[in-house]
C-alpha positions in Angstrom: 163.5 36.9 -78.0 164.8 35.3 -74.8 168.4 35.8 -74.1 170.2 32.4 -73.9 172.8 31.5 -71.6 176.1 30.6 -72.0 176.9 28.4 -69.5 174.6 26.4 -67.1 175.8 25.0 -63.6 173.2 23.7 -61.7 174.1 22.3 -57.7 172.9 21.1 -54.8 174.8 23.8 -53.1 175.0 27.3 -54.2 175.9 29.9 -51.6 175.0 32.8 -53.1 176.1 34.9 -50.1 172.7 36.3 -49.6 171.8 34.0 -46.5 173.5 32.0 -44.4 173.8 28.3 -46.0 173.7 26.9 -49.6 171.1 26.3 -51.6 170.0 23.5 -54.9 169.8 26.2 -57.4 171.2 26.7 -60.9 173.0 29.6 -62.2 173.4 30.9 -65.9 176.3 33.2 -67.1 175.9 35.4 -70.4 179.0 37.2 -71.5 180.4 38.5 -68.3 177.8 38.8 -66.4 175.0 36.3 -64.1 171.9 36.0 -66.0 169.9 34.3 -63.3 170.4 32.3 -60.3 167.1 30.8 -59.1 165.3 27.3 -59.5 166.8 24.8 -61.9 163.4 24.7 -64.2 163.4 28.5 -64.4 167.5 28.6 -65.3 167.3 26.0 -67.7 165.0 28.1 -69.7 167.5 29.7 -70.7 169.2 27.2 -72.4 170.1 27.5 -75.9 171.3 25.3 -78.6 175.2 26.8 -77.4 174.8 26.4 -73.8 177.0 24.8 -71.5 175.5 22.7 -68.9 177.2 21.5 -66.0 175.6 19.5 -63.3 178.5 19.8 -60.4 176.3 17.6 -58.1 176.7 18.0 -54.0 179.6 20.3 -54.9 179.7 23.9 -53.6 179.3 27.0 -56.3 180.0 30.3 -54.5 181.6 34.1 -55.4 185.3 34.0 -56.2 187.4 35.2 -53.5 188.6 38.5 -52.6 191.9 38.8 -50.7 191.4 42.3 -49.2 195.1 42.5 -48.6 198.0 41.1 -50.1 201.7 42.3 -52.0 201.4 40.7 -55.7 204.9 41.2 -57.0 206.7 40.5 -53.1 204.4 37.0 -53.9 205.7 35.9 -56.7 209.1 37.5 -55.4 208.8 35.3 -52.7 207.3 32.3 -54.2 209.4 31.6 -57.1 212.4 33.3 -57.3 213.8 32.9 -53.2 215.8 30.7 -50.9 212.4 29.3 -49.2 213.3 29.2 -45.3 210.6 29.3 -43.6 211.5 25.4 -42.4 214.8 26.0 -41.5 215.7 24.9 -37.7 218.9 27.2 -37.1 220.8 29.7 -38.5 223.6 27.7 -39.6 220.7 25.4 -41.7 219.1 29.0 -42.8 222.8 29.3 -44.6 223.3 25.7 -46.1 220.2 26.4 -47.8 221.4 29.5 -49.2 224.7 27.8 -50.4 222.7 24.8 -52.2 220.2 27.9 -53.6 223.5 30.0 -55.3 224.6 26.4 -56.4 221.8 26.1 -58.5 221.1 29.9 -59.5 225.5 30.7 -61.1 223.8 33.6 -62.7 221.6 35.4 -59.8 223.3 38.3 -59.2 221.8 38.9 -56.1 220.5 36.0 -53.8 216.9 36.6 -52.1 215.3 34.5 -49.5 212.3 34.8 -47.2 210.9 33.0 -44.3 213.9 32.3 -41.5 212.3 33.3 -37.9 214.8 33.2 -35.1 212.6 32.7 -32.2 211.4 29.3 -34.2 214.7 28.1 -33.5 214.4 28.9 -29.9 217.0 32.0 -30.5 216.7 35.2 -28.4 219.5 37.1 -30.3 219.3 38.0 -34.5 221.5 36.1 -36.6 224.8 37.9 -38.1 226.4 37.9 -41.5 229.4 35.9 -40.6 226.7 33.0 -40.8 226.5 33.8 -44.5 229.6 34.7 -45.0 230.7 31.2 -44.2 228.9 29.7 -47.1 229.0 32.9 -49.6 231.2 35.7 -49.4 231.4 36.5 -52.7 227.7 37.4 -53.9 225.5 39.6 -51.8 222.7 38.0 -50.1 219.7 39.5 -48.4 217.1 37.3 -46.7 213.7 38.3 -45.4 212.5 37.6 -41.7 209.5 36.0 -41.6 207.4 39.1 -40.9 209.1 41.1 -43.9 209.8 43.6 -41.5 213.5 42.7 -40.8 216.3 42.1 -43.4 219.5 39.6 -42.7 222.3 40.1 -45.4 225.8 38.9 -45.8 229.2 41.2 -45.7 228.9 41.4 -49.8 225.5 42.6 -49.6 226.8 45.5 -47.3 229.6 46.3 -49.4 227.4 46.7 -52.2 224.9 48.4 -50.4 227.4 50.9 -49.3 226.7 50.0 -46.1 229.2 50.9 -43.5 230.1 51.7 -39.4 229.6 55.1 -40.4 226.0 54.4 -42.1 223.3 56.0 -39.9 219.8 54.4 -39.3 217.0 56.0 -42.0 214.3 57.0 -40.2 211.9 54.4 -39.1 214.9 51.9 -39.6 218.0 50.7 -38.2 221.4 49.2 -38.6 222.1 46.8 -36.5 225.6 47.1 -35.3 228.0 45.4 -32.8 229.7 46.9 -29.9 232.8 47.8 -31.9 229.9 49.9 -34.3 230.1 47.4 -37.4 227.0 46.5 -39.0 226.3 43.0 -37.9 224.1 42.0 -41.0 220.1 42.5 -39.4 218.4 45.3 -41.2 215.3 46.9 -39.7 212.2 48.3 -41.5 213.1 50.8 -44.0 217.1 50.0 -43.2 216.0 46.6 -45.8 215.5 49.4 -48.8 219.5 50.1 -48.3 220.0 46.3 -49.9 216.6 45.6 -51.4 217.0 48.8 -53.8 219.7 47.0 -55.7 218.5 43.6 -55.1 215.5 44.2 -56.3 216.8 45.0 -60.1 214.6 43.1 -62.3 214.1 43.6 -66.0 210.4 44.1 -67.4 210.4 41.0 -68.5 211.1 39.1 -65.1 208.4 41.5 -63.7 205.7 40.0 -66.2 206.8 36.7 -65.4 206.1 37.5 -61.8 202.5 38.8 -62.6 201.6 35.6 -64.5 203.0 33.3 -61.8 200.7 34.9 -59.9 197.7 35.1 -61.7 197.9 31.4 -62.1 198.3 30.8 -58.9 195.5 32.8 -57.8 193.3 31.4 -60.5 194.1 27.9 -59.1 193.0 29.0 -55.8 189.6 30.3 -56.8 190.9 34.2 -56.0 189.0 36.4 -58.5 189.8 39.4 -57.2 192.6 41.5 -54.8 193.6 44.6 -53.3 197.1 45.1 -53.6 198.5 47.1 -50.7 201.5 49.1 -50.5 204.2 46.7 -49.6 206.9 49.5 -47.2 209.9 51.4 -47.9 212.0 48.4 -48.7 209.7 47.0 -51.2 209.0 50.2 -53.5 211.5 48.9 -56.1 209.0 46.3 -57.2 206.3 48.7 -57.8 204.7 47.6 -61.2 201.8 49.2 -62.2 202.6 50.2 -65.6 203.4 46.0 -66.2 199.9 45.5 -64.7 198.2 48.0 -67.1 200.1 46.0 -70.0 198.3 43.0 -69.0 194.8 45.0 -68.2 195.1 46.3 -72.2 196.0 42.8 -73.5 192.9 41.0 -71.9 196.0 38.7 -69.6 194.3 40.1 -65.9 192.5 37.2 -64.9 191.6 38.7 -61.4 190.9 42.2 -60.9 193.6 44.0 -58.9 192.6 46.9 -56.8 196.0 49.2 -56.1 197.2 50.8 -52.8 199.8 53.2 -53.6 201.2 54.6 -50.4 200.2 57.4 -48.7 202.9 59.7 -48.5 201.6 63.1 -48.7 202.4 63.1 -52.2 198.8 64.1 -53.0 198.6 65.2 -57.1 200.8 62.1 -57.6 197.4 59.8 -56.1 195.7 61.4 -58.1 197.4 61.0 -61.2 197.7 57.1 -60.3 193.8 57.7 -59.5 192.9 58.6 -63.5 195.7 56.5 -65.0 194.3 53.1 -63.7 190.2 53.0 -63.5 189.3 50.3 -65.5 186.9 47.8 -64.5 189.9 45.1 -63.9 192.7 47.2 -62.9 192.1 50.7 -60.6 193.4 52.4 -57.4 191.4 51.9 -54.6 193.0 54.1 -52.3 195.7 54.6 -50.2 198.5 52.3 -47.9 200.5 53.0 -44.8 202.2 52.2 -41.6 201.4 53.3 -38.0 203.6 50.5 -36.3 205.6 47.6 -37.1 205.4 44.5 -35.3 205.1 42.7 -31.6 208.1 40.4 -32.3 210.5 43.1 -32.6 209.2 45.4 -30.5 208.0 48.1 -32.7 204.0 47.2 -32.3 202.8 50.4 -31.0 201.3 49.3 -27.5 198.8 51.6 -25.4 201.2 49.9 -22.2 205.2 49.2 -22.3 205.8 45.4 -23.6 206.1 42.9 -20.2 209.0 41.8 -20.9 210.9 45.5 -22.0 209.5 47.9 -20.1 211.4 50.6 -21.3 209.4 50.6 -25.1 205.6 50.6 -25.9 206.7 50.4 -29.6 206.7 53.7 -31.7 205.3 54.9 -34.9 206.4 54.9 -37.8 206.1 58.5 -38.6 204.6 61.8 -36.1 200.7 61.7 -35.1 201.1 65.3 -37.0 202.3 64.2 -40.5 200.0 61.2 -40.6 197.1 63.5 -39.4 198.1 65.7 -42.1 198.3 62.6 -44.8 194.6 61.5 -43.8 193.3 64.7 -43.8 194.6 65.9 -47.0 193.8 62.6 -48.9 190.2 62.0 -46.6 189.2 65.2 -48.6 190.6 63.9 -51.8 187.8 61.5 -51.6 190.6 58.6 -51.1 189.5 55.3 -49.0 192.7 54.8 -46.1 194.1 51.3 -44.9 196.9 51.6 -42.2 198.7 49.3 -41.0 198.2 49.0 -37.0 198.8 45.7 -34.9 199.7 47.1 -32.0 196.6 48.5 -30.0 198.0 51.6 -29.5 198.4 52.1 -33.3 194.5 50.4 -33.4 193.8 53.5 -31.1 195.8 56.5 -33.5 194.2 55.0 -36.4 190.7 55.2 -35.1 191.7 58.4 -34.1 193.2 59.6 -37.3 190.3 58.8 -39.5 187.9 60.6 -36.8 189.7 63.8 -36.5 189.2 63.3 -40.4 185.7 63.3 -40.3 185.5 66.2 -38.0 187.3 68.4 -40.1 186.4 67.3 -43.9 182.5 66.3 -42.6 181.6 62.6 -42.3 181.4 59.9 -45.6 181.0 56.7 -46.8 185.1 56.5 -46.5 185.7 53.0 -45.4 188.9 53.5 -44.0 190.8 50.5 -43.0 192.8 49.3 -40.3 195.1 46.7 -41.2 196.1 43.1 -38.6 194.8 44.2 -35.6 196.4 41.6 -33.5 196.1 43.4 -30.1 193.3 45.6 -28.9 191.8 47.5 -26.2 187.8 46.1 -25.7 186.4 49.8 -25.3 187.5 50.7 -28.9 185.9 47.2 -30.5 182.7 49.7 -31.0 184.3 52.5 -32.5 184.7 51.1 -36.1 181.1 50.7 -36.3 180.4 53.9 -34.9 183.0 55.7 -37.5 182.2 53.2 -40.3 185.9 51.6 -39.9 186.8 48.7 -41.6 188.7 45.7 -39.9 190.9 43.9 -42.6 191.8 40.6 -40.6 194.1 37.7 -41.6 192.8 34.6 -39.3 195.9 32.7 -40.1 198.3 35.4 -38.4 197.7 33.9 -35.2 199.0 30.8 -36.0 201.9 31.7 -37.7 203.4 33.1 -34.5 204.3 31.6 -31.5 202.2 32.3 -28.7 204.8 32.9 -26.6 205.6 35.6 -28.9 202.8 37.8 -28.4 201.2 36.3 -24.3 205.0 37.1 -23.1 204.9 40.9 -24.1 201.4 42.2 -23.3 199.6 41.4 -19.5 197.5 39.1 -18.9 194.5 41.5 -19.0 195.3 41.5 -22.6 195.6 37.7 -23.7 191.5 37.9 -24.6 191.7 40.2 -26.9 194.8 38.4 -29.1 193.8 38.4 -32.7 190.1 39.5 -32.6 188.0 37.6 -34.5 184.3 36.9 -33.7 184.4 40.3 -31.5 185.2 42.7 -34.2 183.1 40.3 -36.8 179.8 40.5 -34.7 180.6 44.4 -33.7 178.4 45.5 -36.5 181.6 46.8 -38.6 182.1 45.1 -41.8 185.3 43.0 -41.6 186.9 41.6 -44.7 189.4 38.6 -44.5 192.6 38.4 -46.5 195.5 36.6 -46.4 198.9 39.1 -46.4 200.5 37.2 -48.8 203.3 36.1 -48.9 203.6 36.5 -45.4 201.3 34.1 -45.2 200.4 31.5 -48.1 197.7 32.8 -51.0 195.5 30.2 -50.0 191.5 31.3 -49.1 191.2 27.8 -47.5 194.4 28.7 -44.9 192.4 31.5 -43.4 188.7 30.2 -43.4 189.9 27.3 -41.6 191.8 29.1 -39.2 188.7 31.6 -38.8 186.7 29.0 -37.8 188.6 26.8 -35.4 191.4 29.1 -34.1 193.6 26.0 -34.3 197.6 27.3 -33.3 200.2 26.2 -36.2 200.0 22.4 -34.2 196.5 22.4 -35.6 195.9 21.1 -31.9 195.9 23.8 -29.6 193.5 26.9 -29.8 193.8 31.0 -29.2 190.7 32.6 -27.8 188.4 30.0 -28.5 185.7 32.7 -27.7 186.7 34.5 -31.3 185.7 31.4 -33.7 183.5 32.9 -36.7 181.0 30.4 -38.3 181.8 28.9 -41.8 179.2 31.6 -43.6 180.6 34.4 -41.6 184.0 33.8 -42.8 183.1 33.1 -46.5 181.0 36.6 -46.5 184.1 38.1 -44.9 185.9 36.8 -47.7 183.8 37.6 -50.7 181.2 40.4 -50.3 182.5 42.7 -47.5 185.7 42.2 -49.7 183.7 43.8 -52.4 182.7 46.2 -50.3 186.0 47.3 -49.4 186.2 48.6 -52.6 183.0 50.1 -53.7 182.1 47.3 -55.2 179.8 45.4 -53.3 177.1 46.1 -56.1 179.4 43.9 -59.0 181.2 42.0 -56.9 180.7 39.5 -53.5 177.7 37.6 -54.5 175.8 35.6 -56.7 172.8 37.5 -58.3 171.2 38.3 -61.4 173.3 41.3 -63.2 176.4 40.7 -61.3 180.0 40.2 -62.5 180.2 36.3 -63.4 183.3 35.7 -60.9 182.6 32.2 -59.1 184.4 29.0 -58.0 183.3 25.9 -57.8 184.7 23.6 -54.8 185.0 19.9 -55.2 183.0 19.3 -52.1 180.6 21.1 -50.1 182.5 22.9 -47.1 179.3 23.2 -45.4 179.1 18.9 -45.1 182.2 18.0 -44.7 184.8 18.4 -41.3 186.6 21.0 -40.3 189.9 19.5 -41.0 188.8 18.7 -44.5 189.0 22.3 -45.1 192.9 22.5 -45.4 192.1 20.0 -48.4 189.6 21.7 -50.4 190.1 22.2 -54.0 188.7 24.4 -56.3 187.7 22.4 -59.7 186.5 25.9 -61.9 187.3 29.5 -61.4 185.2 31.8 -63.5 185.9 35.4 -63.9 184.2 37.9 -65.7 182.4 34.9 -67.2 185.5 32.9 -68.6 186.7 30.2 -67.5 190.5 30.8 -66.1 190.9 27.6 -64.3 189.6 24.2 -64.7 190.9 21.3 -62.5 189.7 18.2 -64.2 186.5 18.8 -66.4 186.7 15.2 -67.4 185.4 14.6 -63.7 182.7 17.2 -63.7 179.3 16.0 -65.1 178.8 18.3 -68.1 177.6 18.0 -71.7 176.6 20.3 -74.6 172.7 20.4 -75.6 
């Protein structure tokens, strides 16, 4: 007897990732998984007297999105439970909004925001805590720099930090401090974790709330599945795996979350985390960490001093020795490696690392990552083919910055090869697209319009027009060589018969409409694992049961 279909959608555009452009086919979904995808006469065969039909029209049915990089709980951290900055014109308007935030949050003990960039408001010099003291001395306060990677906190927040004149910098971090030797409230890299450890105090219950503000969100965006990456040394307090796996066991995980725990050298421990989560929803992945920091403060490794500070080509964030001795160890282990490396010196060591890797453990199917990318040198574009590297790219980064912020610091001989795109895409390495969130918003729409234009923040102007991706390349990048990222480019990434049912439908066709209309897309249903975990308005989609 013929198995019958559950559900039915039939469209003038399906892109099923296999070519480049949609197609009018029909797809049916049985249980979790794609029964057929082929001519409408042949899927409707499979109709039964149970089966859902939906007839979606001109509108685009594709794979559900894969953010191949992105911090779950410092989302939802950031998203819903922070002083939102990221608008804020000056410093002084950065700490009115904190006051009207601890207004309406009495019982925070701690208050969190995110977002404030200093060079947005035309500032040189960081911020101090006598800003915030002005407006709240009496309940700590730490707020996140646009970039996560610096931390600005009031005199409260020191005191409970135990933060003093006599603190000295952690390694890879620092303590800002005035020419008198008091902390001046800026906390860099890892010198965050010396507030964020006790800001970030949350009960079990506020974590779960965080994972299901998330999962919605995602859900609503058409994101069916993520890799969530090791967040740094001032984020390890919102570790929650074991909140995930609660979810995982109680049928809640309505994307699939693919964990990065960091790579640390703490091997037995990565594989313990290894066994403990391998289901088909929730498993580790592999491994997280940093080479470098960032160009804005100066701590992107560079191949050449910056242009405008000579004296620095950034530094690493821990010695070529122990991170060879991290990816060597875990290489063997069998463990996939993503590093975080912007600068193109840190592009460079990471190449490096994972070849040194191969020498010594014997070349693999590792797919090895390198993380941002946002400066590098041309004659190492072929080397993550060669070494079968994988470039995890955010398109929006480069419009999230100022350009002044990155063409100021590195010659001119450099500007070309700003946030590869289209170089690295076409190199013959597989490149998967993501969005860093929150750095950046959740939104796949965000980054595949950005991908495709490389329209600055003004929406106007562009960076290296020479790096635009087409429309297909970009959804691939942000669907199957997703999948692939994780082994999974077999389930996941596509739609084909025998696959995992995870697929969006869009209410237009992005392959018809303009470019700008991008920003606007919606998605209308978000399938995963064959059920339906988000519907925008059904009453507006042509369905019926026969």
């Amino acid at each position: 007897m013929m198995t019958k279909a559950d559900l039915i959608i039939i469209s003038e555009a399906i892109f099923t990732g296999l070519s480049d452009g949609p197609e009018p086919l029909a797809l049916a979904v049985k249980d979790n998984r794609i029964l057929e995808v082929g001519p409408k006469e042949k899927v409707l065969a499979l109709k039964g007297d149970d089966t859902e039909i939906m007839d979606v029209g001109e509108k685009l049915v594709m794979p559900g999105f894969h953010d191949a990089h992105l911090h779950i709980m410092l989302g939802s951290l950031f998203s819903y439970y922070c002083v939102p900055l990221s608008d804020t014109n000056s410093a002084d308007e950065a700490a009115a909004r904190v006051r009207a935030y601890a207004d309406k949050h009495p019982n925070d003990a701690w208050i969190i925001g995110t977002g404030w960039d200093h060079t947005a408001w035309g500032e040189k010099e960081f911020p101090d805590r006598y800003v915030l003291d002005r407006v709240l001395d009496d309940r700590p306060v730490v707020l996140l720099h646009a970039e996560g990677h610096y931390g600005w906190v009031n005199s409260k927040a020191l005191a409970v930090s135990g933060i003093t004149e006599s603190t000295e910098n952690p390694e890879y971090g620092v303590i800002y401090k005035d020419d008198k030797g008091e902390p001046t409230g800026i906390l860099i890299e890892t010198a965050i974790s010396l507030a964020t450890d006790f800001a970030y105090d949350f009960s079990k219950e506020q974590l779960g709330d965080m994972v299901r503000k998330f999962l919605d969100q995602a859900a609503a965006l058409g994101i069916t599945s993520v890799n969530d990456l090791y967040g740094s040394r001032a984020h390890e307090k919102l570790e929650a795996y074991s909140v995930y796996k609660e979810f995982d066991e109680e049928g809640r995980l309505t994307a699939r979350f693919h964990l990065y725990p960091p790579l640390n050298g703490q091997i037995e421990r990565s594989k313990e985390l290894r066994e403990t989560y391998s289901s088909d929803k929730l498993q580790v992945a592999g491994l997280k960490q940093f080479i470098d920091g960032v160009v804005t403060g100066y701590t992107a490794y560079m191949l050449d001093p910056y242009t405008d500070q000579p004296d620095t080509k950034g530094e690493i964030a821990y010695t070529v020795e122990q991170l060879e001795k991290w990816v060597v160890e875990a290489d063997k282990e069998g463990f996939q490696i993503r590093f975080h490396s912007i600068g193109d010196g840190a592009v460079r060591l990471g190449l490096d690392l994972y070849e040194k890797a191969q020498k010594i453990n014997g070349k693999r199917d590792a797919r090895h990552a390198l993380e941002h990318i946002e400066v590098i040198a041309p004659e190492d574009i072929p080397r993550f083919e060669k070494l079968g590297v994988m470039p995890s790219i955010q398109p929006y980064h480069m419009a999230l910055m100022p350009k002044e912020s990155h063409t100021t610091r590195v010659s001119d001989e450099k500007h070309p090869y700003l946030y590869p795109n289209a170089s690295l895409v076409r190199s013959g390495a597989v490149v998967s697209y993501s969005s860093d969130y929150p750095i950046a918003s959740l939104s796949p729409m965000l980054e595949i319009y950005h991908a495709i234009t490389r329209k600055d923040s003004t929406l106007k102007d562009t960076w290296n027009e020479q790096e635009k991706v087409t429309l297909s390349e970009a959804l691939k990048a942000y669907t199957i060589n997703s999948a692939y990222s994780v082994f999974r480019e077999d389930e996941l990434g596509t739609l084909e018969t025998g696959k995992l049912a995870d697929l969006i439908v869009l209410d237009c066709n992005l392959f018809t409409v303009p470019e700008e209309d991008i920003l606007q897309t919606k998605v209308e249903l978000t399938l995963m694992d064959g059920k339906k975990v988000w519907e925008k308005a059904p009453a507006e989609m042509t369905g019926s049961k026969s």
